[in-house]
MILUM-439353 format. One record per residue (C-alpha): residue in three letters; y, z negated, x. Coordinates in steps of 0.1 Angstrom, whole numbers, plus 5000, padded with zeros to 4 digits. Example, Ala and Ser with C-alpha at 12.3 -4.5 7.8 and 13.67 -1.06 7.14 Angstrom:
BEGIN
ALA495549225123/SER498949295137/
//
This chain:
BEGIN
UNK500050005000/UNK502449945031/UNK501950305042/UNK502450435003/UNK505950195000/UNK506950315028/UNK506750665014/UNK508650604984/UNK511250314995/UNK514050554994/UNK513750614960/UNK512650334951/UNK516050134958/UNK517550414934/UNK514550344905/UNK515449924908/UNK518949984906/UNK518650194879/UNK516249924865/UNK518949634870/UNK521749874850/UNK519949934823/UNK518749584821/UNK522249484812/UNK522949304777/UNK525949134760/UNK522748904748/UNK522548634776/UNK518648574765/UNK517948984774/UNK519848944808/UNK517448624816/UNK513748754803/UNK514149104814/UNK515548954854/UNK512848734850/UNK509548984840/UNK511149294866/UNK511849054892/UNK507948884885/UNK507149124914/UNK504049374907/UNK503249664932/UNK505549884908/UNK502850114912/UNK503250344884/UNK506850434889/UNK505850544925/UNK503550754911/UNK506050984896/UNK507950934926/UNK504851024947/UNK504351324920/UNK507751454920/UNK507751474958/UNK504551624961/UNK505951954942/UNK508651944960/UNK511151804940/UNK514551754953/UNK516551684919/UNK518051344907/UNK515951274873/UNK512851124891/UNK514050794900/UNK515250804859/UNK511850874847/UNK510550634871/UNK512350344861/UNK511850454819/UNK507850384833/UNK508150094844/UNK510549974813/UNK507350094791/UNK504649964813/UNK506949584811/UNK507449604775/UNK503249654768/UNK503149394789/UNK505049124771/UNK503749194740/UNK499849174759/UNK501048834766/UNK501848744734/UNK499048924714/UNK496348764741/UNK498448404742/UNK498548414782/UNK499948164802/UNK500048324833/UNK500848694851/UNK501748754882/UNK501148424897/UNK503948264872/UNK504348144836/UNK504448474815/UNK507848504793/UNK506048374763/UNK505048084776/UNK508148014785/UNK510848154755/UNK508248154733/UNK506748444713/UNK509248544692/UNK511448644720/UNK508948784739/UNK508149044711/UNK511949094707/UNK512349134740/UNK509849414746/UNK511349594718/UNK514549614740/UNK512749754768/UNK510950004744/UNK514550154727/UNK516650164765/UNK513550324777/UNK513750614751/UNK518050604754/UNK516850644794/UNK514950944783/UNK517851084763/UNK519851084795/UNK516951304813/UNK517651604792/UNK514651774786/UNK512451744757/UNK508651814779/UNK509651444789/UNK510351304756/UNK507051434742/UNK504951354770/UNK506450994771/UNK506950944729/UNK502851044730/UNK502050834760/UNK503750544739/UNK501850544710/UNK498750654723/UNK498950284742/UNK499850134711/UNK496450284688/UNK495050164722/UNK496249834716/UNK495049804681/UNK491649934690/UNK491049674714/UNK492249414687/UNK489549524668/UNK487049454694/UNK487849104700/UNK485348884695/UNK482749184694/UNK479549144716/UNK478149484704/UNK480649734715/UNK479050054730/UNK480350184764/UNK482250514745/UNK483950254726/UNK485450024754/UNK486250364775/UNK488450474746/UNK490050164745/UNK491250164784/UNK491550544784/UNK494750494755/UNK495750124766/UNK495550174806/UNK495050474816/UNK497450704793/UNK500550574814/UNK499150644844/UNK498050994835/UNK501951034820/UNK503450914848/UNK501951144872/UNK502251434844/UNK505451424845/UNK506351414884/UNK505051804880/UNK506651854851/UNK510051764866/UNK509151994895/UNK508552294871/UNK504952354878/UNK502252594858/UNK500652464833/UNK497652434852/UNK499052234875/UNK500452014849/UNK496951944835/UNK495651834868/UNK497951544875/UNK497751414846/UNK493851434848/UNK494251264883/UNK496650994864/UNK494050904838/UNK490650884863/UNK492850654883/UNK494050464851/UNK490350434846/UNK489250334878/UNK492650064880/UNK491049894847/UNK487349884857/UNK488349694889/UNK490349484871/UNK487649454850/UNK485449364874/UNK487949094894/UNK487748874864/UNK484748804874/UNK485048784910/UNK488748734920/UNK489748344921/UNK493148254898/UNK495348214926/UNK494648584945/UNK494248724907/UNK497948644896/UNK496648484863/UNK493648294851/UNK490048414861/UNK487748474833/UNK491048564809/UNK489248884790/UNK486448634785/UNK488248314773/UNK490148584747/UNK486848744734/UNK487549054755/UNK483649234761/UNK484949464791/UNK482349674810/UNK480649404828/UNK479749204799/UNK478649564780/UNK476149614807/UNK475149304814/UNK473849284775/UNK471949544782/UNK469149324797/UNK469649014788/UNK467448784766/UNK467948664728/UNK469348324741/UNK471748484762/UNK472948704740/UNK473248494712/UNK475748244736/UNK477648584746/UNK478548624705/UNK479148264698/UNK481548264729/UNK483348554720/UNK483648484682/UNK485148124689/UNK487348294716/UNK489048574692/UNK489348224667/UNK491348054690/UNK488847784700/UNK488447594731/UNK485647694745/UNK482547474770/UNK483747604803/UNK480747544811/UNK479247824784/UNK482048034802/UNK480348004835/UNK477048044828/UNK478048374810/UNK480448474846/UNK477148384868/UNK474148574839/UNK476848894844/UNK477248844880/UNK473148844886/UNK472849114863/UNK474049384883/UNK476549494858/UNK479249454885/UNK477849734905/UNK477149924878/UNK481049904867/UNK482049984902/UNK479750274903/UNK481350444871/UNK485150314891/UNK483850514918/UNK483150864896/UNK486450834881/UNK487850814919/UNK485951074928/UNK487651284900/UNK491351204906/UNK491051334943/UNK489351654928/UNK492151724907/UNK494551714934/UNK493152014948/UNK496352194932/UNK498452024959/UNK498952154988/UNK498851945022/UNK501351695025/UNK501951315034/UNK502651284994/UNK499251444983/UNK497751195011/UNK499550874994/UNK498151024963/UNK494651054976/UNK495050674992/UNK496450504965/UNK493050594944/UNK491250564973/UNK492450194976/UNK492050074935/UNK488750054945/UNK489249734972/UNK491649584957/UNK491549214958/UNK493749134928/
//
């Protein structure tokens, strides 16, 4: 990630100032949660991808930096409202805005971020953005609302769960790098394949993440281990580790998961012993194994590029979801 920042730190001082302008509100309570969520930190990884994008067409005009920072407004505002739909308490190794203004702000809040994100895209001028992003925005939000309908769920097939991540996760990834060629003017063709290299690395970012709520500890993770679990989330792991496991087993892996989506406390110990039957059951590989395919797919579709350091940050930066740490 050092070597990728280092790429795009130009530009990315011209996507956080942009950011902190249109941040800005006469409402004190805007000015505090939106300095507070921004300045949470994160790798800001999806702006740089249209950054990266952009530059890998050879783009030298002024509206990636704008686009860039409309990204990350939308990626911030899904992410307050995550907070407030899974009750969080924690993201990014600090109290998540709910936690701390409460809910009803929270919600309020995102909305903000939502409406300056689409005046942002007013200001780029050309309407292939505001369809790619006004789909990308309401494909996360059906996304959303299909995972809410698996909470609590122990049967949910594999084609489910992937159409769940491939709207909620993976669609902003696939429009962010979409629109980096867009913005440069590219064919068609080439249009198609970076946003087919955004959504194999939106699906490969999830299935690790997936996979480190099992593995990671709560201090490298940023938020509480074993989250999707204690919110009656079944995410890959637990799909395939169902898969062979026995009546008893299974029959804890519902009862956890119903009380979860109810809101009840549940025996951490129950929650372990369901962490350490997934761990044993090989279902992490198997999860890393499909990460890897969808890897193995992004860096195909960037055979459209041609050689460059950007096409190589591209090529690392999918390279590198797969060790990630947290």
């Amino acid at each position: 990630m050092q070597a990728i920042e280092r790429l795009t730190d130009a530009p990315m001082q011209l996507v956080n100032q942009r950011i902190q302008r249109a941040l800005h509100s006469d409402v004190v309570l805007i000015n505090q949660m939106g300095s507070y969520i921004i300045g949470a930190g994160g790798k800001r990884l999806r702006p740089r991808l249209v950054l990266l994008s952009a530059l890998a067409h050879g783009y030298d005009g002024p509206h990636h930096t704008n686009v860039a920072a409309i990204i990350e407004f939308i990626h911030t505002a899904t992410l307050l409202h995550d907070d407030v739909v899974d009750s969080s308490t924690m993201r990014r190794g600090q109290d998540t805005a709910n936690a701390v203004w409460g809910n009803e702000a929270a919600v309020l809040v995102g909305d903000f971020l939502y409406s300056r994100a689409f005046e942002m895209m007013v200001e780029v001028g050309q309407m292939r953005v505001m369809e790619i992003l006004a789909s990308a925005t309401n494909t996360i939000a059906a996304g959303e609302v299909m995972q809410l309908l698996n909470v609590g769920e122990a049967e949910v097939s594999e084609e489910r769960y992937m159409e769940v991540i491939t709207s909620k996760t993976a669609k902003l990834f696939e429009a962010a790098t979409q629109l980096g060629a867009v913005l440069a003017g590219t064919s068609a063709e080439v249009e198609t394949a970076m946003a087919n290299y955004g959504a194999h690395l939106g699906i490969a970012f999830q299935l690790i993440d997936d996979v480190l709520d099992y593995t990671a500890d709560s201090e490298a993770l940023g938020k509480n281990a074993g989250d999707d679990l204690a919110e009656g989330k079944p995410t890959l792991p637990v799909i395939y580790a169902l898969r062979t496991a026995d009546n008893a087993t299974r029959d804890n892996v519902k009862t956890v998961l119903a009380a979860s989506a109810q809101g009840e406390t549940v025996d951490p110990s129950r929650l372990a012993a369901i962490i350490a039957m997934v761990k044993a059951s090989g279902a992490i590989e198997q999860t890393v194994a499909v990460a890897k395919d969808h890897v193995q797919h992004a860096v195909d579709a960037l055979a459209v590029l041609p050689e460059s350091e950007y096409k190589s940050g591209l090529i690392a930066i999918v390279q590198s979801s797969l060790r990630r740490k947290f």
